[in-house]
C-alpha positions in Angstrom: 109.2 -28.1 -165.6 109.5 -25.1 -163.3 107.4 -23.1 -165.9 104.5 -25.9 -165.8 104.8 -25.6 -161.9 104.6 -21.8 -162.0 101.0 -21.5 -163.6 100.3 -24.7 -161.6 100.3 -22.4 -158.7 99.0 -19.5 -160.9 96.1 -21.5 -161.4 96.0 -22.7 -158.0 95.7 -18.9 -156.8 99.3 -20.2 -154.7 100.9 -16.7 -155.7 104.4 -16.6 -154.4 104.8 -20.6 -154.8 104.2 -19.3 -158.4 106.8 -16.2 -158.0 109.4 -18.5 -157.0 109.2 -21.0 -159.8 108.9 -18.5 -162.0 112.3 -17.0 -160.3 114.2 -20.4 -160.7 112.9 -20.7 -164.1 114.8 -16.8 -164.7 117.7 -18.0 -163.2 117.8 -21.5 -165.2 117.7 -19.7 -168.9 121.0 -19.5 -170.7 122.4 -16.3 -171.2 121.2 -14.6 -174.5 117.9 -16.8 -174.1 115.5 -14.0 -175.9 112.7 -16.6 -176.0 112.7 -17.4 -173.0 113.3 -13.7 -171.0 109.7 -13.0 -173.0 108.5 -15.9 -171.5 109.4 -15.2 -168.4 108.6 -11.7 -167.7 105.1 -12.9 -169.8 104.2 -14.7 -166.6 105.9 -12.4 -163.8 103.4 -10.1 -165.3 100.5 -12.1 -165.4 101.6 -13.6 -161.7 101.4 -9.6 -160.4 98.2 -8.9 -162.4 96.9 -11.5 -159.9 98.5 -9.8 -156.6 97.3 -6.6 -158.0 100.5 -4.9 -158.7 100.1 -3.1 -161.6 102.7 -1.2 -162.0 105.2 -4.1 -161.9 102.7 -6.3 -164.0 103.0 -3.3 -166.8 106.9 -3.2 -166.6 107.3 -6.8 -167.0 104.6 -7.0 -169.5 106.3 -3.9 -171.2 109.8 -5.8 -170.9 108.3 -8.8 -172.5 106.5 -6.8 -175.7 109.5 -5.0 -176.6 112.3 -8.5 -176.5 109.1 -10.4 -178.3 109.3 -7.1 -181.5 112.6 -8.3 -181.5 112.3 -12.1 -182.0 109.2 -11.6 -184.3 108.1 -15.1 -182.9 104.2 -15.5 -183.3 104.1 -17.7 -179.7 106.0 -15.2 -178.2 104.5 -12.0 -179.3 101.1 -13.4 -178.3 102.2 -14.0 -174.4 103.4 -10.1 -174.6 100.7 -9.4 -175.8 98.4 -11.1 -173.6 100.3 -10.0 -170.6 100.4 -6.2 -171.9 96.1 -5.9 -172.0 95.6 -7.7 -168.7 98.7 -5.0 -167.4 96.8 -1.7 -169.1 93.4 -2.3 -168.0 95.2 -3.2 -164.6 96.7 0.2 -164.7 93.4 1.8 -165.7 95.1 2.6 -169.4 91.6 1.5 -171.2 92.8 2.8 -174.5 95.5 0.6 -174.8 94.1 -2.2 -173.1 91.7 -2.2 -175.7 94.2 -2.1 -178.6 96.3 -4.6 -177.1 93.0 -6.7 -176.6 92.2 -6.5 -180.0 95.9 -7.4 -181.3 95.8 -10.2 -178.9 92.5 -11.5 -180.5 93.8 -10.9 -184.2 97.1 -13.0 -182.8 95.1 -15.5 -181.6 93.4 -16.2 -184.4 96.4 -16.1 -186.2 97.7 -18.8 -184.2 94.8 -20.8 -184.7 95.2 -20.6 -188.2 98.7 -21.9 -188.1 98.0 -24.9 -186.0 95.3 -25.7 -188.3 97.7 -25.7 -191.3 100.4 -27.2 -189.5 97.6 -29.3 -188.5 96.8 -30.1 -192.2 100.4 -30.1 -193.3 101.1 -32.6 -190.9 98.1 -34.8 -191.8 98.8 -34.5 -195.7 102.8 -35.4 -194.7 101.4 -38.7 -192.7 99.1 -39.5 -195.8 102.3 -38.8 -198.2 104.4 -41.1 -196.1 101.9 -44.3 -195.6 101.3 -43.5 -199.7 105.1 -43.7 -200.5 105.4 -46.8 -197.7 102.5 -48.4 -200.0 104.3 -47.6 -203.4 107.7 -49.1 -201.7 105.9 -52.1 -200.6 104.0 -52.2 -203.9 107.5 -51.8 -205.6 109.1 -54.5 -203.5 106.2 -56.9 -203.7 106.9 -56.4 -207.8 110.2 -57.0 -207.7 109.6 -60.2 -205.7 107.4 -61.3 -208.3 109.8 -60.8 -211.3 112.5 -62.5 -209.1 109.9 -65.4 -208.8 108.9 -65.3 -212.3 112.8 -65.2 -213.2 113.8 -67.6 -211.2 111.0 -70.1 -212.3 112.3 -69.5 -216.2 115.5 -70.4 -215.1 114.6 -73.5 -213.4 112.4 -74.2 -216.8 115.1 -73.7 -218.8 117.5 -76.0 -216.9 114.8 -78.9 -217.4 114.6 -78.1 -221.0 118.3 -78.2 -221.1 118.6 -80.9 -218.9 116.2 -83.0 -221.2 117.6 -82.2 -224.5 121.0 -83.2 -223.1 119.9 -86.2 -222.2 117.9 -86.8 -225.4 121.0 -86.0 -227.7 123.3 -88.6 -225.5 120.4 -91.9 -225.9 120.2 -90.2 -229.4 123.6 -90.3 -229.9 123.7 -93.8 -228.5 121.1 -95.2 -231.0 122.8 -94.2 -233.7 126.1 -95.6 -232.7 124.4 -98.9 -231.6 122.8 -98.7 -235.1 125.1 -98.0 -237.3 127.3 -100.5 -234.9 124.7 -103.1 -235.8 124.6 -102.0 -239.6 128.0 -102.7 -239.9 127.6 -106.4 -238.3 125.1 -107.2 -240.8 127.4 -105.9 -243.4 130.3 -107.9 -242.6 128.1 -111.1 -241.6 126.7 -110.6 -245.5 129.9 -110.0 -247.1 131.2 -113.0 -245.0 128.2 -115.1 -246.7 128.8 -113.5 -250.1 132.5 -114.6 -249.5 131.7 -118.6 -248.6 129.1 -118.5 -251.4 131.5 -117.5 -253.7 134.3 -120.2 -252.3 131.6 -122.7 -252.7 130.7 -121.7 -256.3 134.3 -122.0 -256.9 134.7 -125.4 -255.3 131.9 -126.9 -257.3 132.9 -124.9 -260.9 136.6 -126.9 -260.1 134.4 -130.2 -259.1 132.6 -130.3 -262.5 135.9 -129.5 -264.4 137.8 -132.3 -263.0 134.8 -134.1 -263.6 134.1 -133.7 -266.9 138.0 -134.3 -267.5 137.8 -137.3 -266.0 135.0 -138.6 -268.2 135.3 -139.2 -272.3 133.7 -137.5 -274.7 130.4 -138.8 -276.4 132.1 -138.7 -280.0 134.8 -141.1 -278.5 132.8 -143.0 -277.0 131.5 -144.0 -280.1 134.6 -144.8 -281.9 135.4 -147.0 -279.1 131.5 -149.2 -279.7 
């Protein structure tokens, strides 16, 4: 970005390579950019602190303190900052280079502070996640196991189902081929009862013709 390649050059001690990105990167913000107007006349400051111009170092580093009051954005206020105690003690204003220097250390370790619990935040947010991922796993990994367990009991039950079905039909079966076969040995004895009872009857009707046929013993002694 043309801000990166500004202090690039910054760095680089490339001065007006680092003027002119820092131009473009004016000249890129949208109007009503705030943020971005400290930002910029942050490092036009710094970028004439280093050519020695400290009188437009301090109006840019001015520019920058009083749009950053405005925002009341930490990041931001800290850049003014820094740029306004390089600026003063550019300018030979000790008094408020050191105040300046001294609010830029108490921002700084302000800063610190809030990346360290943003730090920790974020690291207790991770550990909350993987920890819910674990109970959602846990939880599905339950489920599965009651849908196993379920699913066994009903495959159980079918068997069970299955064999008493098939249990009551042979049941069923015996008993009709019993009482099927009770009845056959009821009608062959009632059909033996029945020719018993003819031949009982044919040999009661035998001995009565018989004895009809032959005399009596009292007349047979009349007749000697």
């Amino acid at each position: 970005s043309r801000k990166n390649l500004s202090r690039y050059y910054l760095m680089t001690k490339d001065l007006e390579e680092a003027l002119k990105y820092c131009r473009l990167l004016e000249t890129s913000l949208a109007k009503g950019d705030s943020s971005g107007m400290v930002m910029v006349n942050a490092l036009y400051s710094e970028i004439y602190f280093n050519k020695g111009e400290c009188a437009k170092s301090l109006q840019h580093a001015e520019i920058a303190f009083e749009m950053a009051k405005n925002l009341q954005v930490s990041a931001r206020m800290f850049e003014a900052v820094s740029a306004l105690k390089d600026a003063y003690t550019c300018s030979g204003k000790f008094k408020e280079a050191l105040h300046f220097t001294n609010l830029y250390f108490t921002l700084k370790d302000s800063l610190t502070n809030n990346k360290v619990e943003k730090e920790s935040l974020r690291q207790r947010l991770e550990h909350e996640k993987v920890v819910e991922q674990q109970l959602h796993l846990k939880d599905l990994e339950i489920k599965n196991t009651e849908a196993k367990r379920k699913n066994l009991f009903l495959i159980f039950l079918g068997f069970v189902l299955l064999f008493i079905i098939l249990f009551s039909v042979l049941l069923y079966r015996k008993l009709k081929e019993t009482k099927e076969h009770k009845k056959t040995i009821e009608d062959q004895k009632k059909l033996v009862e029945d020719k018993q009872k003819e031949i009982l009857d044919s040999i009661k009707y035998a001995r009565r013709i018989q004895q009809a046929q032959i005399p009596s013993e009292q007349l047979f002694l009349r007749m000697i």
